[in-house]
C-alpha positions as CSV (number, residue, x, y, z in Angstrom):
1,X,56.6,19.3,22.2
2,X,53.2,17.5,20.5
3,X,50.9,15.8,22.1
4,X,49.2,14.1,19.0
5,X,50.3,12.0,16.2
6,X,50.1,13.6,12.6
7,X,50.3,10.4,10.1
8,X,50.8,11.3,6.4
9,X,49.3,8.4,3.8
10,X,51.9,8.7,1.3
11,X,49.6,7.6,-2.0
12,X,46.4,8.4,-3.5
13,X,43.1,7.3,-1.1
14,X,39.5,7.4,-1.5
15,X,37.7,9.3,1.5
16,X,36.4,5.7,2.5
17,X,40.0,4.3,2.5
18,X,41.6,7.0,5.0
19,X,38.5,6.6,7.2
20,X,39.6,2.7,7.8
21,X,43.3,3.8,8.2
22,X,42.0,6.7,11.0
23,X,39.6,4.3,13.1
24,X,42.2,1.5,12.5
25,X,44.9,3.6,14.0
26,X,42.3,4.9,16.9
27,X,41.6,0.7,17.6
28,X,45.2,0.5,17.6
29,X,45.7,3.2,20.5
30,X,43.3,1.8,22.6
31,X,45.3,-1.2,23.3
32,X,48.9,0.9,23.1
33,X,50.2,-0.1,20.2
34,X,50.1,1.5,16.8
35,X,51.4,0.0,13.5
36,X,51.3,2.1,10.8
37,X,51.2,0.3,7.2
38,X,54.6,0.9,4.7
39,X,52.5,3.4,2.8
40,X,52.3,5.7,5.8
41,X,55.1,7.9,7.5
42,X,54.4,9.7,11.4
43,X,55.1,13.2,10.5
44,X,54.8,14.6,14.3
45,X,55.0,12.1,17.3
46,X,53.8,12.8,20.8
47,X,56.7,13.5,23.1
48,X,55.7,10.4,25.7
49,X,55.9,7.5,22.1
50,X,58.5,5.0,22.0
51,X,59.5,4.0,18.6
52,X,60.5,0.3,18.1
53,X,61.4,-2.0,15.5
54,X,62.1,-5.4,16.1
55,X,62.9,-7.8,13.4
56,X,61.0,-11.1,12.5
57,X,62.6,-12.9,15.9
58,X,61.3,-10.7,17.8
59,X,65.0,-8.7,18.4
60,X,64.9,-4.9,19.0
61,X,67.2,-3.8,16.1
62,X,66.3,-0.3,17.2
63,X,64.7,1.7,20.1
64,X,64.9,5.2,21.0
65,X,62.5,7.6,23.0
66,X,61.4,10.8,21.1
């Protein structure tokens, strides 16, 4: 379906702030993993992204391709 990931920064940002969250994120993809802060929610998620959350362990609690 989407090959690109649409983030959506769920509180007020100066132009400055979202800047640092968008080359953050870019940094992030470089090396294949992206973690988005609590403040933010992926709206649209490439097709080939594995979502994972593991807990403080280290334990998947919950994995699923989308």
């Amino acid at each position: 379906m989407a090959d690109i990931l649409v983030v959506k920064v769920n509180m007020f940002c100066k132009t400055k702030e979202l800047n640092d969250i968008r080359r953050c994120v870019l940094s992030q993809k470089e090396s294949g993993v992206v973690v988005l802060p609590p403040y933010c929610e992926a709206v649209v998620i490439p097709d080939d992204i594995e979502i994972r959350i593991e807990d403080i362990s280290g334990k998947v609690v919950k994995g699923e391709n989308l």
